[in-house]
Each structure stands twice: as structure tokens, then as C-alpha cells.
N, C-alpha and C positions, 0 to 999 in steps of 0.2 A: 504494500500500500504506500502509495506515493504521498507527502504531505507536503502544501506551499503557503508559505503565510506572507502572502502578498500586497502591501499597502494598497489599498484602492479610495481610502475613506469612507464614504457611504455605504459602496460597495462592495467594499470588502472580504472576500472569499472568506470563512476561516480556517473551511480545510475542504482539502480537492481529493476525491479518492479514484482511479482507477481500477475497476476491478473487473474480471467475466465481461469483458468488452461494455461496461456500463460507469461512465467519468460522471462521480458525484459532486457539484459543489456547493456550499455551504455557504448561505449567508445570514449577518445578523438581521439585516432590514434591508430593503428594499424598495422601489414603487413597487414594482410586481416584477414576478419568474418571468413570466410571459413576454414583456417588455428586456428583461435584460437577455434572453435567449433569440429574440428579434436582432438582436446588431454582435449576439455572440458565432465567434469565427471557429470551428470545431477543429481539429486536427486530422487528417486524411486517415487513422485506423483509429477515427471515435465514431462509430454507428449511432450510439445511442448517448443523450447528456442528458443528468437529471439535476434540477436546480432547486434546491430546499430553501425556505427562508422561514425565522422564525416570526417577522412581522411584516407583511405588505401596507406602505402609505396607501395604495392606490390600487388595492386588487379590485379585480371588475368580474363580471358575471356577465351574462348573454345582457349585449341588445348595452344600454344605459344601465343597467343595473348593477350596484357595489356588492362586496362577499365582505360581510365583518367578522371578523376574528380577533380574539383577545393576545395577545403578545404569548407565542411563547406555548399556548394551548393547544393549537390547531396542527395539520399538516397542510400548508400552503409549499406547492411545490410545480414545475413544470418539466414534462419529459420532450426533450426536440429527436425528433428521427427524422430519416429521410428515406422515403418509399417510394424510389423511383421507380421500383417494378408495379407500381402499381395504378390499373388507367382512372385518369380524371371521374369519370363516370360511376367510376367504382369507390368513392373515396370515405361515404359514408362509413365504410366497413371499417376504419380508422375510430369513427367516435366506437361502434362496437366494438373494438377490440379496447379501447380505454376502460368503458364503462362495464366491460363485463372483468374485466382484471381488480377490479373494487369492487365488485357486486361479486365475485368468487373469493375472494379474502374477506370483505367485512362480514359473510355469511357463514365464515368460524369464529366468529365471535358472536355473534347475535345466530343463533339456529334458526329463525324463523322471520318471515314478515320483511326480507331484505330485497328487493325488487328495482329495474331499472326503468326510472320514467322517462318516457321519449323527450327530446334524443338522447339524455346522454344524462340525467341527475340519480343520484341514488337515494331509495327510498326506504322508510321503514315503517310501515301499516301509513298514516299517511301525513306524513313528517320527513321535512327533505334535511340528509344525513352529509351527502356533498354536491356541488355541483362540478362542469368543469364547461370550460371554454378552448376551443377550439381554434386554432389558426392555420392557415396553409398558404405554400408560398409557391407556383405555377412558376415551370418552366422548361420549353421548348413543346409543351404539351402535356408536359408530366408532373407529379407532384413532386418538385425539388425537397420540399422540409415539409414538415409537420410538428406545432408545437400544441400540447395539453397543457393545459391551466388548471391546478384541482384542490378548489378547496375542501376540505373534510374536516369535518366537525370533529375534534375527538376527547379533549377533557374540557370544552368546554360548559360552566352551571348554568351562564344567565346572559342572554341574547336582549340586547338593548336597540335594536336595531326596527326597522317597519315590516319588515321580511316576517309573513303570517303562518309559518310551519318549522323556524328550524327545531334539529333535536341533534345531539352528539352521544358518540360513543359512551362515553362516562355517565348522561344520561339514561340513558340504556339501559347499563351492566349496572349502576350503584358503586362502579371504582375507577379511577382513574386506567388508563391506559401506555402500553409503554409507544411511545409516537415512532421512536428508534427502528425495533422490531415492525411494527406495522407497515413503515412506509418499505424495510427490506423486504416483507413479505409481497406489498404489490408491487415494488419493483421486478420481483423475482417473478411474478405471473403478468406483467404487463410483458415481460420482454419473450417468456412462452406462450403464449396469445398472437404476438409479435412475430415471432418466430413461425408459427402456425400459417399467418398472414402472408408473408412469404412466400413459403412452401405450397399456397396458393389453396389454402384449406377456405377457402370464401364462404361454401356450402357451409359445412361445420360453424363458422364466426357465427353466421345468419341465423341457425338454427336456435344454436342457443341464446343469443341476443330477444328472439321471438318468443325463446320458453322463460325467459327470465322478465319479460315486459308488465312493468306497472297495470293492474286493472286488466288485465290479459283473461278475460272468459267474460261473460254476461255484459248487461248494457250499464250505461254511467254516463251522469250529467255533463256535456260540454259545454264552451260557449264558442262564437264564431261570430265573424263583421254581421250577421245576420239575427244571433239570437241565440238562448238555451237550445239544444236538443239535447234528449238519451239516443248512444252509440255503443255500440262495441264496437272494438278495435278487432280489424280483419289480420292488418299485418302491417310489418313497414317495409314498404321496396327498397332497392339494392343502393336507391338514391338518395334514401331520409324520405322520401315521401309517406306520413301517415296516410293510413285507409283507415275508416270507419265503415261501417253501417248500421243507418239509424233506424229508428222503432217503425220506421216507413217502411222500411227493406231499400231503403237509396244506400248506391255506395255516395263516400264524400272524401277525396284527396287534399291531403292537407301540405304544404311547406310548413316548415319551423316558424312560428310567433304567428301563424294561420289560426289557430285554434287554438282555444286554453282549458285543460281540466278542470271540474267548478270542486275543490276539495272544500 
């Protein structure tokens, strides 16, 4: 294990690890992971960089919306890879491979009730546990980089924030969590999932992405530019496209921020 303790001020790494072709770096604070892995330059045998921080000034969430976290509590972290084997078209399978590599690990700590709501938030009965946000960088046709944003609730007590459902792992269980352990654990299944991706397992991704989906059987209240209806969820195409069908027997295709669950 390689260790640099490199002045940066702000930014400051405080320790850099190489390990299993996965370079970790550590920082105290931050705006956001996400933000600093946008202008980070990776070294030609680093596949994969994970960037942890214990406090984000400025972490974000889909769309305009903030991720609060208490200093120090949380796993605020972003993983950059780059999947050029893999087509434009096909890219959704990126957020399933994130969201189901935290929906297979946080589901050994909690047994039950651990579910992934479209596209990409982790759920628990129905209280959102992390979110993650997504970036991608196009080129010559193909996805150059790929960077995951992910915040995760984990000994977080008390949410002061307008955000109407979070809950955290300590919540949960009744005891703190070790943050350590956990984020190796989904590092070690992000990069087999990954790995899977690759080897062009798509079928397999899809599958289970569909068997693990939020509200997945029977109908449930939505909203849409148009109004309430009850739908079940049919499936999600290879695109992110939600499908519904509502109490009508209509199918209804949705894009992201189309439709809202009415929890």
C-alpha cells in the first residue's frame, strides 16, 4: 500500500491507496467527489479511482437538489471508471451496476425491506437510505469516463434538512456502523458487478436490477405533468426508460424526473 501526504490545502488527499487495481483517495473536505474526479487526470494502469471525503461543502443530488450529511457520519464518496467497451445506448446499465452493488451489500446488514428505487436511490420499506448521481463524459461515440456520486446514510441520528424520507444505517440497526468496512465491502462488489459488465453479462445486470426494483408487483400511487394515477411498474428498458401500466390497462413510458412516486 502506497501512502502520499501531499499538500493541496483544501484539498488535501490524506492518504492515497493502490490496491486490486482500485486507487483510493482520501479527503478531509471537499465541494464534492464528483466535482474533484471531473478535472482528476488518472494514470494509464488506474481503471478504477474511488474518492472518499468525510465532509462535502457542496454535495448535490439529481436535478437542483442538495445531499446533507453531518461531518464525519456519512459515506460521501465517488467511483470514476471508464467503459469504453461499452455502447452509448447501453449506458443505463452503469446506474444498475452502481445501485445494485449497494443494494447487495447494504442487504447484509439490514435482511429485509432493502430495494432499489428507479433509477438509481436505495430504499428501505419507504425511506431513502442513499442516493447517487451520475455523470458521463462522451467521446468519439463512446463513453470515455463514468463518474458515481453516492451519498449513504450510515450513523447518521437526526436529519435537519427539507428532504421528506431520509433514514440511515444506525437508524436501522440501533448501533453505529463501521463506515471503513462498509464502503470496502461495496467497493469490492461495485468492481464485481463491474467486472461482470465487461464481460458483457448485460442480460444478468438487467435481471437483477428488475428483481430488486422499489414497488416491483401490484399497483401504487404516481404523479405525472398530468395528474395522480395507480400503476405498476412493467419494467425498465435497457435505456432508463420506466414502463408503467395503469388501473386503465395503458402502458405509460417515462424519462427520469417524468414521473414521481407519491410515498
Amino acid at each position: 500500500m502506497k501512502i502520499i501526504d501531499a499538500v493541496l490545502g483544501f484539498f488535501k488527499p490524506t492518504v492515497v491507496e493502490k490496491e486490486r487495481e482500485v486507487k483510493v483517495v482520501r479527503l478531509d473536505a471537499v465541494d464534492s467527489t464528483n466535482a474533484y474526479l471531473r478535472t482528476y487526470l488518472p494514470a494509464e494502469d488506474e481503471p478504477m479511482t474511488v474518492v472518499v471525503a468525510d465532509y462535502q461543502t457542496a454535495g448535490k443530488g439529481q436535478g437542483t437538489n442538495t445531499w446533507e450529511s453531518e461531518a464525519g457520519k456519512n459515506l460521501l464518496f465517488s467511483v470514476l471508471v471508464h467503459p469504453t467497451m461499452l455502447p452509448v445506448r447501453s449506458q443505463f446499465l452503469l446506474s444498475e451496476v452502481g445501485a445494485l452493488a449497494l443494494k447487495e451489500v447494504l442487504a447484509d446488514y439490514v435482511k429485509d425491506d432493502i430495494r432499489l428505487k428507479w433509477p438509481n436511490d436505495i430504499y428501505w420499506k419507504d425511506k431513502k437510505l442513499s442516493g447517487t448521481l451520475i455523470e458521463t463524459k462522451l467521446a468519439a461515440g463512446r463513453i470515455k469516463d463514468c463518474v458515481f456520486g453516492v451519498g449513504l446514510n450510515v450513523n447518521q441520528e437526526t436529519f435537519h434538512s427539507d428532504a421528506p424520507n431520509p433514514v440511515s444505517l444506525c437508524q436501522i440497526l440501533g448501533y453505529e456502523v463501521n463506515k471503513e468496512e462498509l464502503l470496502n465491502k461495496i467497493i469490492k462488489k461495485f468492481s464485481e458487478l463491474y467486472r461482470l459488465l465487461e464481460m458483457g453479462g448485460y442480460n444478468d445486470i438487467s435481471a437483477m436490477y428488475q428483481e430488486a426494483l422499489y414497488r416491483r408487483g401490484g399497483f401504487h400511487k404516481f404523479r405525472d405533468a398530468e395528474g395522480k394515477f395507480e400503476g405498476a411498474i412493467v419494467e425498465v428498458e435497457d435505456d432508463g426508460h420506466l414502463i408503467l401500466r395503469d388501473s386503465k390497462g395503458m402502458i405509460r413510458e417515462y424519462q427520469f424526473k417524468e414521473v414521481e412516486f407519491i410515498i
